[in-house]
DOMIFI-661806 format. One record per atom (N, C-alpha, C, O): x negated, y negated, z. Coordinates in steps of 0.05 Angstrom, whole numbers. Layout:
REM DOMIFI-661806
<node xx="X" yy="Y" zz="Z"/>
...
***
This chain:
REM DOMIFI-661806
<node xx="-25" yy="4" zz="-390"/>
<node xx="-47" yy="12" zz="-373"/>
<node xx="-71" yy="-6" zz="-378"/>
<node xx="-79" yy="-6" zz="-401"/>
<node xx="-82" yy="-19" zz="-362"/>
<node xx="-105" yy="-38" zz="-364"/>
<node xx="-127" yy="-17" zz="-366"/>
<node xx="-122" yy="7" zz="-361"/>
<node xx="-153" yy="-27" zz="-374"/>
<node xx="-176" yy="-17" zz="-373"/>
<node xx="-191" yy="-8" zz="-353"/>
<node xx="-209" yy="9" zz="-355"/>
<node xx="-184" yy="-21" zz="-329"/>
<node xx="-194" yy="-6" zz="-292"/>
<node xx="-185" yy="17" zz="-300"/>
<node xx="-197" yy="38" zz="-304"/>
<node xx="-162" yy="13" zz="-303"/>
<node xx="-142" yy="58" zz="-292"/>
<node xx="-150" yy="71" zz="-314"/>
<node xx="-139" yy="93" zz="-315"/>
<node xx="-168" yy="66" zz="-335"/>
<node xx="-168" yy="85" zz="-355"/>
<node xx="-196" yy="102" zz="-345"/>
<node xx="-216" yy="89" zz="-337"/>
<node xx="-198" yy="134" zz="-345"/>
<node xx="-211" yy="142" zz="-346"/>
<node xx="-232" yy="147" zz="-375"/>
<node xx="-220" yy="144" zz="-396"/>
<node xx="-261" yy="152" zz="-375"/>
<node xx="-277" yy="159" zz="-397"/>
<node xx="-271" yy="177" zz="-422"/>
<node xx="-262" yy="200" zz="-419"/>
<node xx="-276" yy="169" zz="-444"/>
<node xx="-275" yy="195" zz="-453"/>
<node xx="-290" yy="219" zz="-458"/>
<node xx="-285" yy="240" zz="-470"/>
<node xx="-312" yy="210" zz="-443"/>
<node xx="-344" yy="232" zz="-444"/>
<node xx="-352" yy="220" zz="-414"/>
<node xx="-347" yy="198" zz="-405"/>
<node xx="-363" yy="240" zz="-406"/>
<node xx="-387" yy="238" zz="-388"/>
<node xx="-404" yy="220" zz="-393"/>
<node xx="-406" yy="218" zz="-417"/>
<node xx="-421" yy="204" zz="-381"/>
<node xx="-445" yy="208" zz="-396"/>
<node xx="-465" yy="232" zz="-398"/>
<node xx="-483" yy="226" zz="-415"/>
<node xx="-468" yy="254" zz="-388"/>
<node xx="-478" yy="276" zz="-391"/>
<node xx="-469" yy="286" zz="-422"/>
<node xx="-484" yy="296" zz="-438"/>
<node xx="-443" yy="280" zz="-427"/>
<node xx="-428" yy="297" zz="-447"/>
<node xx="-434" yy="280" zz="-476"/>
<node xx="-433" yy="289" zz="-499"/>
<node xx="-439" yy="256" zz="-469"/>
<node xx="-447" yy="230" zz="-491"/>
<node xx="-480" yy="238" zz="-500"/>
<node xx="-489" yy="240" zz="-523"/>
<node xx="-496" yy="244" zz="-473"/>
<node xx="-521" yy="252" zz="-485"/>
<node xx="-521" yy="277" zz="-501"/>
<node xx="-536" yy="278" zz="-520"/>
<node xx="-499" yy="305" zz="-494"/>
<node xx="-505" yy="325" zz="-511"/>
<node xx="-495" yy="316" zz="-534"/>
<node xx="-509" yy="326" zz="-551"/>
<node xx="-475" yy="301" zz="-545"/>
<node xx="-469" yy="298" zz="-568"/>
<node xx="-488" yy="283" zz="-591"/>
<node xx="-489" yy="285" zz="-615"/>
<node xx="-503" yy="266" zz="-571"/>
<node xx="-525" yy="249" zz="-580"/>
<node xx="-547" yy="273" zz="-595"/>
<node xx="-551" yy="273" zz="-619"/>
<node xx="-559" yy="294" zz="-578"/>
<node xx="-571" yy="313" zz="-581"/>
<node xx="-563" yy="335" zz="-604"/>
<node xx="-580" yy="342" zz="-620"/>
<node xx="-537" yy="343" zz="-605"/>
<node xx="-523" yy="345" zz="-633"/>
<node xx="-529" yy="337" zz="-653"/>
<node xx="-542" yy="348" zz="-670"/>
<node xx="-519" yy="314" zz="-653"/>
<node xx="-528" yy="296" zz="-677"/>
<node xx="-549" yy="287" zz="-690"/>
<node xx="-551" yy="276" zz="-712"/>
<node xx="-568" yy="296" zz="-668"/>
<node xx="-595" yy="283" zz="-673"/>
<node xx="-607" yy="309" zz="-683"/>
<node xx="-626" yy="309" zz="-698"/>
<node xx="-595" yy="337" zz="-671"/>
<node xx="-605" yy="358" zz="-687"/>
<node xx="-590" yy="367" zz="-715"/>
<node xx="-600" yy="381" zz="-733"/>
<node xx="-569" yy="356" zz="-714"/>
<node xx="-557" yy="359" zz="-738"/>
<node xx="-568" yy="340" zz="-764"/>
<node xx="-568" yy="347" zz="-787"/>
<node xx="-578" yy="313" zz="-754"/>
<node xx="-591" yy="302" zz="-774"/>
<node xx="-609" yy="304" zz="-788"/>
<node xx="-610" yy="295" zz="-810"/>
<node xx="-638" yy="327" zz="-770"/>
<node xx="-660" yy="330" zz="-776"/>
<node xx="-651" yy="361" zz="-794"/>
<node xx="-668" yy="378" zz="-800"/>
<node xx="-629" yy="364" zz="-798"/>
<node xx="-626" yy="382" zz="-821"/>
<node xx="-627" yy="381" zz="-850"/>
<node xx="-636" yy="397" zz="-867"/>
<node xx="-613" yy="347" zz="-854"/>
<node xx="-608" yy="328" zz="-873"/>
<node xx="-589" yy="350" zz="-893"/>
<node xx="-594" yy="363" zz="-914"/>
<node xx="-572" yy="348" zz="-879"/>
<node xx="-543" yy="361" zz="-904"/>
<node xx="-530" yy="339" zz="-915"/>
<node xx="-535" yy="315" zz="-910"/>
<node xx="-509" yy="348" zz="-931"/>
<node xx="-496" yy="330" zz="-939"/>
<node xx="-495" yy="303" zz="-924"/>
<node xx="-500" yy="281" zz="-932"/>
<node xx="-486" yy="312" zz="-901"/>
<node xx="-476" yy="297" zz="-883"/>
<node xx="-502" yy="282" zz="-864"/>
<node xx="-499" yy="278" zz="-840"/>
<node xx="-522" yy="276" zz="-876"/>
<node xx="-540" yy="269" zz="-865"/>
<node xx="-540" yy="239" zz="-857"/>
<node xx="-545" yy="227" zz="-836"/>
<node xx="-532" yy="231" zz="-884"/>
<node xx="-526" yy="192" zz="-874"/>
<node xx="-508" yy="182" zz="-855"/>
<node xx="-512" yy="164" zz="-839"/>
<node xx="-490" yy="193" zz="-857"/>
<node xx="-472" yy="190" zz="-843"/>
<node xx="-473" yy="204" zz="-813"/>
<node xx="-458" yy="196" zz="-795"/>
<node xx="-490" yy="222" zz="-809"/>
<node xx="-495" yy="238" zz="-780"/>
<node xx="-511" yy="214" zz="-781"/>
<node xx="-495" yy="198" zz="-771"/>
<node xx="-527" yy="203" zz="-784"/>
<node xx="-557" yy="184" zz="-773"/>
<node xx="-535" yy="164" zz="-769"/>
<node xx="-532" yy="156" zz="-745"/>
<node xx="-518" yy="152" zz="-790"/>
<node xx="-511" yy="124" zz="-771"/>
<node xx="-486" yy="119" zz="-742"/>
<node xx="-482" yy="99" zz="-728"/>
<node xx="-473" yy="143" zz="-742"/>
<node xx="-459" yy="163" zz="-722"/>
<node xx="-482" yy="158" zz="-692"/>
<node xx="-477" yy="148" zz="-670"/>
<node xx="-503" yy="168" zz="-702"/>
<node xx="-528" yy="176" zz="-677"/>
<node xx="-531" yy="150" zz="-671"/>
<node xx="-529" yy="141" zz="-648"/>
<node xx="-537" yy="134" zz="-694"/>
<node xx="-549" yy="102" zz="-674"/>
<node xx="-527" yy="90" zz="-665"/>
<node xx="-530" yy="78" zz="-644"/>
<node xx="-504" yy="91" zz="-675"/>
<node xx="-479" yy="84" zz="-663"/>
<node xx="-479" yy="82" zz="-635"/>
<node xx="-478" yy="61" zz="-621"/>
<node xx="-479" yy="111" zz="-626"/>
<node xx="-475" yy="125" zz="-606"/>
<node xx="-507" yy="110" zz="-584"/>
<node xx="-507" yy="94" zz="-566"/>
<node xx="-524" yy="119" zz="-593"/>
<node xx="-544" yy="122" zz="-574"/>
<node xx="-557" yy="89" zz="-567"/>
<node xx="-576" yy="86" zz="-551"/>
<node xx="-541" yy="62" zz="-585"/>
<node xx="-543" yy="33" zz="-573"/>
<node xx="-519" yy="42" zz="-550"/>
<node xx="-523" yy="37" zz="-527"/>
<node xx="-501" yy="52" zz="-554"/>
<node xx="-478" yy="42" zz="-531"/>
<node xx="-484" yy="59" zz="-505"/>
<node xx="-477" yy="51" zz="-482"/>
<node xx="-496" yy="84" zz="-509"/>
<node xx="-497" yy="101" zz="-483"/>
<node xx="-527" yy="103" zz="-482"/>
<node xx="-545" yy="108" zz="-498"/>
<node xx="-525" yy="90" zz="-437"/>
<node xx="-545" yy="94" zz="-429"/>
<node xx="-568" yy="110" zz="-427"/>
<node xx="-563" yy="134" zz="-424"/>
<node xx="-590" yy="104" zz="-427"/>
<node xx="-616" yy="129" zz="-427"/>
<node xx="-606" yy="139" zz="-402"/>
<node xx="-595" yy="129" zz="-382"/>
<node xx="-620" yy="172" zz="-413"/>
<node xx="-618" yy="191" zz="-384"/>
<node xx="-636" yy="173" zz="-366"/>
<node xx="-653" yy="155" zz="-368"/>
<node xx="-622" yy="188" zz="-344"/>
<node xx="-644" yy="186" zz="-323"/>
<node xx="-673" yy="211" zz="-323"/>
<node xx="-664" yy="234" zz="-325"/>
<node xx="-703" yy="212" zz="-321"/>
<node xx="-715" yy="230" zz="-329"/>
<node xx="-731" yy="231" zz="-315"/>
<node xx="-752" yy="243" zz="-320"/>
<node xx="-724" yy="213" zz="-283"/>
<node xx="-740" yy="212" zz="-262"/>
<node xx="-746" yy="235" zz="-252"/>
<node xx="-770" yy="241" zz="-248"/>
<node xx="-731" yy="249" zz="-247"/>
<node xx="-733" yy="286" zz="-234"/>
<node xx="-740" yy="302" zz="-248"/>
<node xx="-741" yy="325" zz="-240"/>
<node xx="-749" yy="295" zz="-281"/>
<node xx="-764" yy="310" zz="-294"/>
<node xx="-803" yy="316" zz="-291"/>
<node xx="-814" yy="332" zz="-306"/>
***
C-alpha cells in the first residue's frame, strides 16, 4: 500500500486534543514529566496550529 491510500492516524482535531493532554499532564510534573514534555514538543513541531480564526 503506498502512502496516497493510507488513511491518518488522528485527526487533526484528535492530534490537538492529545497535544492538550499532554500539555495538561505535564504541568502536573509526575514521574512521567520528562518524558510527557518531550512527547508534547514532538507532537506539537509536526501538527499544525489550530485554526482560531472563529474564535
Amino acid at each position: 500500500m503506498d502512502q496516497e491510500t493510507r488513511l491518518p492516524l488522528l485527526t487533526l482535531d484528535e492530534a490537538h486534543d492529545v497535544i492538550d493532554v499532554l500539555a495538561h499532564t505535564e504541568a502536573r510534573e509526575g514521574e512521567w514529566g520528562e518524558q510527557v514534555q518531550r512527547l508534547l514538543c514532538e507532537l506539537a513541531a509536526r501538527v499544525p496550529s489550530r485554526d482560531v480564526s472563529g474564535w
